[in-house]
KEKE-3310 file (N, C-alpha, C; in steps of 0.2 Angstrom, whole numbers, plus 5000, padded with zeros to 4 digits):
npx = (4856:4874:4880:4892:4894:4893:4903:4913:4911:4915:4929:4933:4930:4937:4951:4951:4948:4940:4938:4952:4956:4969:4982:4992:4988:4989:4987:4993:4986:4974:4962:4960:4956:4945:4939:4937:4926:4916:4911:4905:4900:4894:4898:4911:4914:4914:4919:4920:4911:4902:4908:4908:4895:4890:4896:4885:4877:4886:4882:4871:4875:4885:4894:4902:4918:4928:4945:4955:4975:4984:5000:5019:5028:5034:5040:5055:5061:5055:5047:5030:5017:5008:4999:4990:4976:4969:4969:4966:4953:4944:4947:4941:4926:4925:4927:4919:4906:4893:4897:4898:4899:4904:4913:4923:4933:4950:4963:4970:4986:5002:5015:5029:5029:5028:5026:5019:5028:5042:5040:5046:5038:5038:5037:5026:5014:5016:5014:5000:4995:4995:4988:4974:4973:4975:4985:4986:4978:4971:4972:4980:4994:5004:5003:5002:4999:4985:4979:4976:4973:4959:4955:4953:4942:4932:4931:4926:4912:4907:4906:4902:4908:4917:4934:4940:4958:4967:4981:4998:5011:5017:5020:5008:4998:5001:4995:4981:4981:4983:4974:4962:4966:4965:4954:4947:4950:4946:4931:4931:4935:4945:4956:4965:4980:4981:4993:4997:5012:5028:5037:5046:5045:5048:5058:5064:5066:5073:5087:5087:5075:5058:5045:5041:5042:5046:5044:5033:5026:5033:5030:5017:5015:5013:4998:4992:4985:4992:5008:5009:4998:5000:4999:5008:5010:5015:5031:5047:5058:5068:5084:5087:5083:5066:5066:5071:5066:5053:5057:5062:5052:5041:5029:5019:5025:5021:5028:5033:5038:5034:5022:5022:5028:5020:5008:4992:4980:4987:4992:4983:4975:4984:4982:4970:4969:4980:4971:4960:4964:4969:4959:4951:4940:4938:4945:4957:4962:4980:4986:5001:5004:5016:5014:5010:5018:5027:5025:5013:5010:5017:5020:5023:5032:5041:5043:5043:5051:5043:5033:5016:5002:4988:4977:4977:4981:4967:4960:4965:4959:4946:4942:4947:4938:4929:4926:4928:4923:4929:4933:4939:4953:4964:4973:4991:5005:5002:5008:5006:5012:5022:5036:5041:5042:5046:5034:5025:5009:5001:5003:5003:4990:4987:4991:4984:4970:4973:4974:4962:4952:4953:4953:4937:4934:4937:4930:4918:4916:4917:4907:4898)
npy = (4942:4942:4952:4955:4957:4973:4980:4972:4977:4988:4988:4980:4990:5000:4992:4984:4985:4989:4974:4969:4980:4981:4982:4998:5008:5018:5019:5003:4989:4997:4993:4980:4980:4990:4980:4971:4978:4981:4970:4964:4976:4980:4993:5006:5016:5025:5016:5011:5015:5009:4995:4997:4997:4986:4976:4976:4964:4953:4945:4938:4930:4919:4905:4903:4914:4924:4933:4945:4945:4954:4955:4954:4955:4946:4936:4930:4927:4929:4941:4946:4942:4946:4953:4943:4940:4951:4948:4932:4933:4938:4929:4918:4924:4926:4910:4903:4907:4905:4903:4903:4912:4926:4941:4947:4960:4965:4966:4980:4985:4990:4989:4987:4981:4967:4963:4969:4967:4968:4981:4998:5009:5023:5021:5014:5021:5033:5025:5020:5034:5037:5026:5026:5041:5044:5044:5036:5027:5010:5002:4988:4988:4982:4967:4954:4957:4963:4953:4944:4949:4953:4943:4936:4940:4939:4926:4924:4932:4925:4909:4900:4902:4900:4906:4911:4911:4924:4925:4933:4932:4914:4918:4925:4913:4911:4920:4918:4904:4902:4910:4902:4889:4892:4899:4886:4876:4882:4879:4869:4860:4848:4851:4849:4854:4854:4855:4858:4859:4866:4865:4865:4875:4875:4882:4889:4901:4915:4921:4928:4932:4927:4925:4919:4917:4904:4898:4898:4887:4881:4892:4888:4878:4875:4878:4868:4851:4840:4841:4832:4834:4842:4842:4840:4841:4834:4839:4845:4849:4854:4856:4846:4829:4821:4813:4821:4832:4827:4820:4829:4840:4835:4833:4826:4820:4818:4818:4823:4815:4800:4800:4799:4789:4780:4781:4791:4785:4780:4788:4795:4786:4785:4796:4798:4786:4789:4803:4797:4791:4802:4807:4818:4833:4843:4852:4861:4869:4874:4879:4880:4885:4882:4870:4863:4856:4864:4865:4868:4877:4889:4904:4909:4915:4903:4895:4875:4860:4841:4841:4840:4833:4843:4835:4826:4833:4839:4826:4821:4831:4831:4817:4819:4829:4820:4814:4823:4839:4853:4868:4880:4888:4892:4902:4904:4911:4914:4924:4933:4942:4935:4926:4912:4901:4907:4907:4921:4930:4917:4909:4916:4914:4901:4897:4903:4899:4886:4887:4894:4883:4874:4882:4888:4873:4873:4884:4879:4869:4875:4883:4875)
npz = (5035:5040:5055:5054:5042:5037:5043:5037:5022:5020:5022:5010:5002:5006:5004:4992:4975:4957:4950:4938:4939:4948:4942:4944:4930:4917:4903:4897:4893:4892:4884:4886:4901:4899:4891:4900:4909:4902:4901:4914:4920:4909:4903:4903:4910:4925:4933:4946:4956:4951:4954:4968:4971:4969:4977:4986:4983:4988:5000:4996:4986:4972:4980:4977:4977:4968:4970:4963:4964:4959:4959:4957:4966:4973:4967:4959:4944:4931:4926:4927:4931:4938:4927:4928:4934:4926:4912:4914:4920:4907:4900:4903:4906:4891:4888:4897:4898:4907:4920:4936:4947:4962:4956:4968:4965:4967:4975:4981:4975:4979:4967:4973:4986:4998:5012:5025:5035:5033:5031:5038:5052:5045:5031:5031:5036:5025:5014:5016:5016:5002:4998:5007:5009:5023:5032:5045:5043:5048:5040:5032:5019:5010:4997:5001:5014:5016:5008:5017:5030:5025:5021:5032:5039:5029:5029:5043:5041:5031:5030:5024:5012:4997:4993:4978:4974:4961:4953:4949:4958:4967:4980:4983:4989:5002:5008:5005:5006:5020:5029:5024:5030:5043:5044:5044:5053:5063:5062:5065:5056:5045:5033:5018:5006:4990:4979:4964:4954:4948:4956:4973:4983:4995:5001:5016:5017:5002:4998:5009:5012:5019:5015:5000:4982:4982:4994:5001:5006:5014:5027:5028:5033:5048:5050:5046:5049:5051:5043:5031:5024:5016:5000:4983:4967:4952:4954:4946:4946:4954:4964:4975:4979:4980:4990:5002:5002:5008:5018:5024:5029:5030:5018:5006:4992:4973:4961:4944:4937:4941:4938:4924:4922:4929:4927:4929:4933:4946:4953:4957:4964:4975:4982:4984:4993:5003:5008:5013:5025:5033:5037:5029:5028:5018:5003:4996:4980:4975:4961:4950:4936:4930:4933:4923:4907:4897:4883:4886:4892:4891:4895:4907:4922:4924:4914:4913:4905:4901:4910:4919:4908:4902:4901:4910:4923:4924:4925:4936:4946:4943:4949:4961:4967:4964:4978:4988:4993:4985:4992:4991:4982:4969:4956:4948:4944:4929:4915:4906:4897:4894:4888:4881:4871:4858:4851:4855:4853:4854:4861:4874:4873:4871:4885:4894:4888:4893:4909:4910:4907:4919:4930:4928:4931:4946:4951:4947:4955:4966:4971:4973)
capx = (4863:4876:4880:4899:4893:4895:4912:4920:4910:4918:4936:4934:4930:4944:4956:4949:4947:4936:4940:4955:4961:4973:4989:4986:4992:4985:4985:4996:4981:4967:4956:4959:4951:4937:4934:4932:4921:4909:4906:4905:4897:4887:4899:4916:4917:4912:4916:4923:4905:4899:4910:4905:4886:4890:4898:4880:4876:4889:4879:4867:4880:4888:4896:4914:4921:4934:4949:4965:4980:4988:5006:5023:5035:5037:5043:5060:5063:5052:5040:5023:5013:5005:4994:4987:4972:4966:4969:4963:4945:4945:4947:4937:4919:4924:4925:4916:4901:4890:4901:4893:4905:4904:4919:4925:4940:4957:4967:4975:4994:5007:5021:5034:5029:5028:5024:5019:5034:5047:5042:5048:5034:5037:5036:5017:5013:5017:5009:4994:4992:4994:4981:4968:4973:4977:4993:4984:4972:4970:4973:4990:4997:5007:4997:5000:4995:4981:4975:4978:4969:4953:4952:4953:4936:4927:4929:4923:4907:4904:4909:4901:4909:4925:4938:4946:4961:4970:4989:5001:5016:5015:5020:5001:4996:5004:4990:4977:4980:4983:4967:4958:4965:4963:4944:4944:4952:4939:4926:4933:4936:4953:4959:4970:4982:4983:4998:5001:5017:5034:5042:5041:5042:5048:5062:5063:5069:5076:5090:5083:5068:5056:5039:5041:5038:5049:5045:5026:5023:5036:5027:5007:5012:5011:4993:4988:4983:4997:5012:5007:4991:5001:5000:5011:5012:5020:5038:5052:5063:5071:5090:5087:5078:5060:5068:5074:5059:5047:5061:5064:5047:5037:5026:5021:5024:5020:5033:5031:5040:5031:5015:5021:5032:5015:5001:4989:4977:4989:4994:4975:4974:4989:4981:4964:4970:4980:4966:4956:4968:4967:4949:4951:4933:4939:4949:4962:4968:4983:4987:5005:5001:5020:5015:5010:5023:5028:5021:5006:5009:5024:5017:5023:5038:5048:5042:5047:5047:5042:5027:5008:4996:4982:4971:4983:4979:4960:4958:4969:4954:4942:4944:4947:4932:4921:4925:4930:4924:4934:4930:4944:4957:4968:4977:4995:5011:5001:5012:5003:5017:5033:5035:5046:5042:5047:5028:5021:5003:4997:5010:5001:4981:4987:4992:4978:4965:4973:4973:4954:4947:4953:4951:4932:4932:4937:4925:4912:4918:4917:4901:4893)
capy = (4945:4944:4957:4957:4962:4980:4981:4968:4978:4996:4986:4979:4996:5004:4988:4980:4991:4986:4968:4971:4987:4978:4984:5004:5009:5024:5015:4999:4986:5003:4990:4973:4983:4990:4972:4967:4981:4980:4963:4964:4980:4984:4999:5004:5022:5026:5008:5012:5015:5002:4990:4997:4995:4978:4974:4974:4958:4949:4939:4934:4928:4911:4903:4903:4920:4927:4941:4946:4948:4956:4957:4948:4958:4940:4931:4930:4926:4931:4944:4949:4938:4954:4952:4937:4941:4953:4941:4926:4935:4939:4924:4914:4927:4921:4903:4900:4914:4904:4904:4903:4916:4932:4944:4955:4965:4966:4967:4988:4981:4992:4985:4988:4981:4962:4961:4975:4965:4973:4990:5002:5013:5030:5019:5013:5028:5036:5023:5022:5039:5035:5022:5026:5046:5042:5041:5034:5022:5006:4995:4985:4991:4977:4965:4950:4957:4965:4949:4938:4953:4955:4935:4931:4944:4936:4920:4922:4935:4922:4903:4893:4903:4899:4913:4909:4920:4926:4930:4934:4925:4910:4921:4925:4911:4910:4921:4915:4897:4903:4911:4897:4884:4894:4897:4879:4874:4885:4878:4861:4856:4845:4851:4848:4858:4850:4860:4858:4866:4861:4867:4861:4881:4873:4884:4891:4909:4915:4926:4933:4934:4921:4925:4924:4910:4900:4898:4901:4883:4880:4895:4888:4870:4876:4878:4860:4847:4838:4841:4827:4837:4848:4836:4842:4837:4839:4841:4843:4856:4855:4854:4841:4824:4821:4812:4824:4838:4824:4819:4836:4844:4829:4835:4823:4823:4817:4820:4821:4808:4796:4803:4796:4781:4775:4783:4795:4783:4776:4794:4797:4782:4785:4802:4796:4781:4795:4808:4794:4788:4808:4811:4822:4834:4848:4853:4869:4866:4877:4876:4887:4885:4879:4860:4859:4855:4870:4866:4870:4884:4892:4911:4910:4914:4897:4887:4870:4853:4835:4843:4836:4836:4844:4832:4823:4836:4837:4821:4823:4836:4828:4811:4821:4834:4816:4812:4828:4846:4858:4872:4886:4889:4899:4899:4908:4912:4915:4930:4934:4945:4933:4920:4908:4898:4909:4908:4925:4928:4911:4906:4918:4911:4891:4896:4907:4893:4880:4892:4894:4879:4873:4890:4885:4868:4875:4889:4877:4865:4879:4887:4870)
capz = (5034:5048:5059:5052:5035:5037:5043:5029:5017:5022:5022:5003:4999:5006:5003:4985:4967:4953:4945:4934:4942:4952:4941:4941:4922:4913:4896:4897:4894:4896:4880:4892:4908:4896:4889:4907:4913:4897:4902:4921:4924:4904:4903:4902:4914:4931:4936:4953:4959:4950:4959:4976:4972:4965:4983:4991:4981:4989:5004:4993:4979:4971:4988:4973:4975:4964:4971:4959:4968:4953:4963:4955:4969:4978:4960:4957:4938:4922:4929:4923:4932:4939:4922:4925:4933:4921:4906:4914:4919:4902:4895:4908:4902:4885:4886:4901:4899:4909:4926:4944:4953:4962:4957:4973:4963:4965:4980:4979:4976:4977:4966:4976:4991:4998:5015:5030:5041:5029:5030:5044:5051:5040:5023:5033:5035:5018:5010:5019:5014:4996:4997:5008:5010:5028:5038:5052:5042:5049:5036:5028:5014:5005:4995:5006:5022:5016:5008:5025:5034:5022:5020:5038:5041:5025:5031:5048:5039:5028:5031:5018:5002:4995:4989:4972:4972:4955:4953:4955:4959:4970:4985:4986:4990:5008:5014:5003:5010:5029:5028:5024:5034:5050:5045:5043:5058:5068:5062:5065:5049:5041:5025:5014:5002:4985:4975:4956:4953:4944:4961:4978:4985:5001:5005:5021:5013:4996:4998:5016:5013:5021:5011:4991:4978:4983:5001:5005:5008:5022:5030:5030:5036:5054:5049:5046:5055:5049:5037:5024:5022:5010:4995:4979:4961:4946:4954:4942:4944:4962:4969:4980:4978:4982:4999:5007:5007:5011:5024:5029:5030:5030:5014:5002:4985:4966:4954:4936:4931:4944:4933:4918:4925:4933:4923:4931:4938:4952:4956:4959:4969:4980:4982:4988:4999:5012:5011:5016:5031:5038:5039:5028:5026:5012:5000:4993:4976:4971:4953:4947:4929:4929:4934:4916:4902:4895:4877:4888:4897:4892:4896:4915:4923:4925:4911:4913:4900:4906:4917:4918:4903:4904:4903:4917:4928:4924:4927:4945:4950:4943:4952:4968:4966:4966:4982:4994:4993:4985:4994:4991:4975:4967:4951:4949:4938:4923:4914:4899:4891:4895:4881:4881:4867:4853:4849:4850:4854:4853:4869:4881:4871:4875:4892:4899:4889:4900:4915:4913:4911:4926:4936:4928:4936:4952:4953:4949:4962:4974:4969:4974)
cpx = (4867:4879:4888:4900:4897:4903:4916:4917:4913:4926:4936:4933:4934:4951:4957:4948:4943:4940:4945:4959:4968:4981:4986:4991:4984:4982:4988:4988:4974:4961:4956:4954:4946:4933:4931:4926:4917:4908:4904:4899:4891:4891:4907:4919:4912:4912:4916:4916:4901:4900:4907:4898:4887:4889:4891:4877:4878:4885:4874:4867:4880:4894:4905:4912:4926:4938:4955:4969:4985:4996:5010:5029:5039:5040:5051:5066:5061:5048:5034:5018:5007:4999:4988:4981:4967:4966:4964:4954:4945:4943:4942:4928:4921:4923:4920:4909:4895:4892:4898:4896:4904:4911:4918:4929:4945:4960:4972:4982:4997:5015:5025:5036:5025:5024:5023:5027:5037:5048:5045:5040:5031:5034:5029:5014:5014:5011:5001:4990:4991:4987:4975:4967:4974:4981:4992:4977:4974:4973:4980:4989:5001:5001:4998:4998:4990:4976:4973:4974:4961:4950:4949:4942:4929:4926:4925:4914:4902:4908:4906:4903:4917:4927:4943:4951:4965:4975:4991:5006:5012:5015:5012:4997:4996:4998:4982:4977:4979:4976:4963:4959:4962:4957:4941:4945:4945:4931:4925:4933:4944:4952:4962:4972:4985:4985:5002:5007:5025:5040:5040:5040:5042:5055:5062:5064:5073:5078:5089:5078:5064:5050:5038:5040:5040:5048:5037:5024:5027:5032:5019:5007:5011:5001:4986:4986:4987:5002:5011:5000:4992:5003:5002:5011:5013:5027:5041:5057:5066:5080:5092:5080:5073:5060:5070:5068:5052:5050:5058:5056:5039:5030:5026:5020:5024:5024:5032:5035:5037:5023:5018:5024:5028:5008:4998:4984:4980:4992:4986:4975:4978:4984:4974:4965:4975:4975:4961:4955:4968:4962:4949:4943:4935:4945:4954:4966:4972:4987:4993:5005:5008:5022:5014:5016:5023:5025:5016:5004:5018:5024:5019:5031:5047:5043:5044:5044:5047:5037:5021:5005:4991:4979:4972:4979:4973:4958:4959:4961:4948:4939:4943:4940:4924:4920:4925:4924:4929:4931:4935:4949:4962:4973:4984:4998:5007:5004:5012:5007:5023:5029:5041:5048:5043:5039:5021:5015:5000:4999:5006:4993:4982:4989:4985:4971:4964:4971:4966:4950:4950:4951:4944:4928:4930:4933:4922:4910:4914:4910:4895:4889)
cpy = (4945:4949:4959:4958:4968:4982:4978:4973:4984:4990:4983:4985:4999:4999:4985:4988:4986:4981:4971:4976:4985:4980:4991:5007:5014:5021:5009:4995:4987:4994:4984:4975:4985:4984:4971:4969:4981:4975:4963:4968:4984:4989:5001:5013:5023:5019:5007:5011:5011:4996:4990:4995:4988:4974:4972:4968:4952:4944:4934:4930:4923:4911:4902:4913:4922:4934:4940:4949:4950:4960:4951:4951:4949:4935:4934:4930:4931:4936:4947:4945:4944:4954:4947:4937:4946:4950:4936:4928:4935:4935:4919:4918:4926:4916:4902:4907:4913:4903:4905:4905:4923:4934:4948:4958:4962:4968:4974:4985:4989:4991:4984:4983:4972:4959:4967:4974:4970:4978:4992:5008:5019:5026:5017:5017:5031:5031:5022:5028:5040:5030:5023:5036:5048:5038:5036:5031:5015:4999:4992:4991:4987:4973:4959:4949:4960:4960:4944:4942:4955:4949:4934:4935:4941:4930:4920:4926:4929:4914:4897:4896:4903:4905:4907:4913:4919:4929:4931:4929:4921:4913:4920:4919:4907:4914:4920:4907:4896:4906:4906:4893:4886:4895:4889:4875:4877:4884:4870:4856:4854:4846:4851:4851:4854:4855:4855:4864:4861:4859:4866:4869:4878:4876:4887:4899:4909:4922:4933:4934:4929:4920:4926:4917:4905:4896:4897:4894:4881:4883:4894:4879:4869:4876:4874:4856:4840:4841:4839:4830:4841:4842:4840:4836:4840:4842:4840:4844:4857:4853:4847:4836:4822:4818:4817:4832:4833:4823:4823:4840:4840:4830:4824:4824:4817:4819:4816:4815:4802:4796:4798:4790:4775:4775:4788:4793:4781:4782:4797:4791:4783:4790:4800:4792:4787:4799:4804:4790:4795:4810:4816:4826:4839:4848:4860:4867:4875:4876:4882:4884:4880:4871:4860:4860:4861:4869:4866:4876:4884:4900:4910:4911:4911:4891:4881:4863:4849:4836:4839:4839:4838:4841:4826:4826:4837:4830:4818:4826:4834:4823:4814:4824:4825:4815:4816:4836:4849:4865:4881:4882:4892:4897:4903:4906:4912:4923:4929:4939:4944:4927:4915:4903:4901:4911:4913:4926:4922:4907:4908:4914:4904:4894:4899:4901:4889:4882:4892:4888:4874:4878:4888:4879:4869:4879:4886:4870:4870:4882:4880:4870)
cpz = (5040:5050:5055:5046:5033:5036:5039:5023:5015:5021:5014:5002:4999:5003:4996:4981:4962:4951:4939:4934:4946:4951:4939:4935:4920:4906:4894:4898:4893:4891:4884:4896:4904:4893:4894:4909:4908:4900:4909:4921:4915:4903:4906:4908:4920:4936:4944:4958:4959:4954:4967:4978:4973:4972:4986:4989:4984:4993:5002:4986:4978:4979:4984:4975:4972:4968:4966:4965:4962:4956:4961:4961:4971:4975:4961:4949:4931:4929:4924:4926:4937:4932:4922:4928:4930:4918:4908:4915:4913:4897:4899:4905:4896:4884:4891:4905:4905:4919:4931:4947:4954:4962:4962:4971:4964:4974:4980:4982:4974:4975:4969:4983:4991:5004:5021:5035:5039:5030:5037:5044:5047:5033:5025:5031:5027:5013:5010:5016:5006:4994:4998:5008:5016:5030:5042:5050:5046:5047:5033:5022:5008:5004:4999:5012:5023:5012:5013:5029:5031:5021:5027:5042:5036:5025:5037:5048:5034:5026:5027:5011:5005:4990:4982:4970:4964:4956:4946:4953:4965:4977:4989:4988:4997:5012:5010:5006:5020:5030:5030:5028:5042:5050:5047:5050:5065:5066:5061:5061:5047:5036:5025:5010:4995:4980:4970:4957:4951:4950:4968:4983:4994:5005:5010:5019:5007:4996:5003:5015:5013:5016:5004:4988:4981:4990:5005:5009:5015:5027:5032:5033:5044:5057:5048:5050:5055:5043:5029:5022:5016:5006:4989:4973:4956:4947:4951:4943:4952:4961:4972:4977:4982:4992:5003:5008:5008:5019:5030:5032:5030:5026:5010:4994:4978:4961:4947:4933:4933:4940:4928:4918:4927:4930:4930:4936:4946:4957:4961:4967:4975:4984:4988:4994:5006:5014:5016:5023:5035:5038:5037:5025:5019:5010:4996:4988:4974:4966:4951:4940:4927:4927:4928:4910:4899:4888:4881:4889:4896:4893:4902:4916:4923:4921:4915:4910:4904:4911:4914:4911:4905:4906:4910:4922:4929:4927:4936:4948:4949:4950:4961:4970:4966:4971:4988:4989:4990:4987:4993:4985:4973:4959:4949:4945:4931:4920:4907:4893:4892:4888:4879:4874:4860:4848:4848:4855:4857:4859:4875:4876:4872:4880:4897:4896:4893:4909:4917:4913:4919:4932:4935:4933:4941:4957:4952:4955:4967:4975:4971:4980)
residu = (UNK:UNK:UNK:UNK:UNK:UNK:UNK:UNK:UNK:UNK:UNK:UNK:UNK:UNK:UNK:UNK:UNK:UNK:UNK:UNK:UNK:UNK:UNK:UNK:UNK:UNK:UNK:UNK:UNK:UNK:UNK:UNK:UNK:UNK:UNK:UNK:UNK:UNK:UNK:UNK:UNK:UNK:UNK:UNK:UNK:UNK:UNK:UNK:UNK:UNK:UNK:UNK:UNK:UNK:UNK:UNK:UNK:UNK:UNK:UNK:UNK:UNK:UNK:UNK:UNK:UNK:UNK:UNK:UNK:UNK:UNK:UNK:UNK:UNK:UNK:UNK:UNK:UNK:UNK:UNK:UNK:UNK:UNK:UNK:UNK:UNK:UNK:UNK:UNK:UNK:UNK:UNK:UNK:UNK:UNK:UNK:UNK:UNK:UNK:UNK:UNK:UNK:UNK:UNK:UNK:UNK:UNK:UNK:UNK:UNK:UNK:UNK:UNK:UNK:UNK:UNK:UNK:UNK:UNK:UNK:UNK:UNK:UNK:UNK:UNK:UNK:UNK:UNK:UNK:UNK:UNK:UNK:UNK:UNK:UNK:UNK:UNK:UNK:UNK:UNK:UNK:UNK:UNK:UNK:UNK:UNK:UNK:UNK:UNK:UNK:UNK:UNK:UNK:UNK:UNK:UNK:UNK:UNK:UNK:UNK:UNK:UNK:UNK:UNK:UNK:UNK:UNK:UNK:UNK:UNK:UNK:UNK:UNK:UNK:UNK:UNK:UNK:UNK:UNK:UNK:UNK:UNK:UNK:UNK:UNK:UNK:UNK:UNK:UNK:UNK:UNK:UNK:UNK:UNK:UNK:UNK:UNK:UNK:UNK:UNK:UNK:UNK:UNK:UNK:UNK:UNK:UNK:UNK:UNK:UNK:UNK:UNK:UNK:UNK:UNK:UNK:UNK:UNK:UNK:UNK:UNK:UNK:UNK:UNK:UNK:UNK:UNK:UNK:UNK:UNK:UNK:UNK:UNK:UNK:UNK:UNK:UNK:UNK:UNK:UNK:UNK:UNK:UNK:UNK:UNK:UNK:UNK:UNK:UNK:UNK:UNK:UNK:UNK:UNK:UNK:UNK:UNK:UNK:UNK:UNK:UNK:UNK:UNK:UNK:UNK:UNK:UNK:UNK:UNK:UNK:UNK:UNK:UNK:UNK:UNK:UNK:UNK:UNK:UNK:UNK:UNK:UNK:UNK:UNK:UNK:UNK:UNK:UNK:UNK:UNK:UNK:UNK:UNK:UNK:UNK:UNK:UNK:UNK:UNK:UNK:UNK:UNK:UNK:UNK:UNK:UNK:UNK:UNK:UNK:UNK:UNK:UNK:UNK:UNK:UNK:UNK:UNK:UNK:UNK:UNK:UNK:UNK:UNK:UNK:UNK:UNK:UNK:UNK:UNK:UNK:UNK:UNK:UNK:UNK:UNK:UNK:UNK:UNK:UNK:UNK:UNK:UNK:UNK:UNK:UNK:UNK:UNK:UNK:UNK:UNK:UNK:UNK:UNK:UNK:UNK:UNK:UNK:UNK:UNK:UNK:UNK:UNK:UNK:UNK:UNK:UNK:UNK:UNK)
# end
C-alpha cells in the first residue's frame, strides 16, 4: 500500500459523504438514499461509518472508481441536475448489478457555492466551519475545488485507477478533467478529451463568471498537449458556426448533423485517423446526456432535438474503446425531476436508462 494512502484516506473523510448523500435533505428522496444504502452497504442506518470502514477497501478495489458531484450551482437553465448522481447509482445496481467499480461517495457540496476563487475569506471561514467544524480547516469548501484538490492526491496515491465522476452540471467537469490530464502528463502520458454534448461549453465566461457549464472547456485546454486533443460531438445548439470555435480555440469538432449527413461510421473513422496522428496513449470520455436527441434524454436541463442516437453514440465508444484505453469518465446534466417532454415519469426512466448504460460501458472500460 503507498505511503500516501493515509493522508488521502483522512481527506475523503473529511471532504467525501456516503454515496448518495451529496444533496443534504431530511426527506426530499430519504426512499432513493435508503434504496441506495440497502444495496451498497446491506442496511439503510448508521451509513456514515459504514462508508468510512468501506474507504479501507479502496487500494485494493476495481482500478474504475465512482465520485458524485451532486452540485448544479454552475448550470444556468433547468436545474436539478444535483439528483443525478443519486438516481443514476440507482439505476445503474439495477440494471447493471454485476458492475466492477468501487464507490468513494459524494463530494460534501454546498449548494450555494461554485468555486473557493469567489469567496472572500470570512465566507471560507464560516463555511469551513459548517463543514468540517473548523474555521481554520485546511480543506476547500466549494464543490469544484474540493474535487480538483481531493482528485489531484488520488491520482498521484493511486495512478492506475480511473475516477468516474457523477453530476452535476457540466461545470464539474473542469476539475474532474484538469485532474486527470495533469496526472497524465506526469506520468508522461498524451490524452485526449472525447466530449459528447449538444454544446460546445467553449465560452470563455457566462455572464462574469469564467467557471460554469458553459465554459469549463475553454478553461482545461491549457492542459493538453495540444488543443485538437479536446474532441467534441454531437454539437447542435451553438451561436456561432462549427468555424469559428475550431478557428478560434483550435478544438475539433463533430456535429450532429455531420453524424447523420455522413453516417456514424465516417465520424468514427475521422475520429480514429487524428488520434492516431497525435500519439495518442489514453482516453477521457465526457458524456452531458444532452448529445442525445431529446426523445432520448429529455430529463436534463437543455434538452435539445436532432442529437445522437443511442446506439450512435454506443457504437462511437465502442469503436474508440477497441483501439485506445479509456481510462477516466464522467457522465453529466442528468436532472431526474425536470421533464420536458410532457411525459412524466417515464421521461426521467428513458433518460437515466440511457445514462446508465453508457456510464456501465465506461466503468467497465475503466475497471480494465
Amino acid at each position: 500500500m503507498t505511503a500516501l494512502w493515509p493522508a488521502l484516506q483522512q481527506k475523503l473523510q473529511h471532504c467525501l459523504c456516503p454515496p448518495g448523500n451529496g444533496v443534504f435533505t431530511v426527506n426530499t428522496a430519504k426512499e432513493r438514499k435508503e434504496q441506495l444504502h440497502q444495496k451498497l452497504f446491506g442496511q439503510s442506518e448508521n451509513i456514515d461509518s459504514l462508508w468510512q470502514t468501506s474507504l479501507t477497501g479502496l487500494p485494493e478495489s476495481s482500478k474504475a472508481v465512482i465520485m458524485g458531484i451532486a452540485s448544479d450551482c454552475g448550470g444556468g437553465i433547468l436545474r436539478g441536475a444535483n439528483w443525478g448522481p443519486l438516481f443514476l447509482r440507482n439505476t445503474l445496481l439495477s440494471n447493471y448489478p454485476q458492475l466492477s467499480a468501487f464507490d468513494m461517495g459524494d463530494i460534501r457540496v454546498i449548494p450555494h457555492l461554485l468555486h473557493d476563487k469567489y469567496l472572500n475569506e470570512a465566507t471560507i471561514a464560516n463555511c469551513r466551519k459548517a463543514l468540517y467544524q473548523d474555521e481554520n480547516s485546511p480543506y476547500a469548501v466549494s464543490p469544484l475545488s474540493l474535487t480538483e484538490d481531493v482528485l489531484h492526491d488520488f491520482y498521484q496515491t493511486f495512478p492506475e485507477k480511473g475516477i468516474f465522476g457523477i453530476g452535476g452540471d457540466h461545470s464539474i467537469s473542469y476539475p474532474l478533467t484538469k485532474a486527470y490530464l495533469q496526472a497524465k502528463k506526469a506520468q508522461g502520458k498524451r490524452a485526449a478529451i472525447i466530449h459528447f454534448d449538444a454544446h460546445t461549453d467553449l465560452l470563455v465566461e457566462r455572464l462574469g463568471i469564467d467557471l460554469c457549464f458553459g465554459s469549463w472547456c475553454t478553461h482545461i485546454l491549457d492542459d493538453l498537449h495540444a488543443n485538437n486533443h479536446l474532441i467534441q460531438v454531437g454539437i447542435r445548439s451553438s451561436g456561432r458556426p462549427k468555424s469559428h470555435w475550431e478557428g478560434t480555440f483550435g478544438v475539433k469538432q463533430h456535429w450532429a448533423h455531420e453524424v447523420r449527413e455522413n453516417g456514424v461510421d465516417k465520424i468514427i473513422a475521422d475520429i480514429l485517423a487524428q488520434l492516431e496522428g497525435e500519439n495518442i496513449d489514453e482516453l477521457y470520455v465526457s458524456f452531458d446526456i444532452d448529445a442525445l436527441d431529446d426523445s432520448v434524454a429529455s430529463a436534463t436541463g437543455t434538452p435539445e432535438p436532432d442529437g445522437l442516437y443511442q446506439e450512435e453514440a454506443m457504437k462511437i465508444l465502442k469503436s474508440l474503446a477497441a483501439v485506445y484505453p479509456i481510462t477516466g469518465g464522467d457522465m453529466m446534466e442528468i436532472a431526474p425531476f425536470t421533464d420536458s417532454s410532457g411525459l412524466g415519469a417515464s421521461s426521467a426512466e428513458k433518460t437515466l436508462a440511457a445514462g446508465a448504460e453508457i456510464s456501465a460501458f465506461l466503468l467497465n472500460e475503466i475497471a480494465k
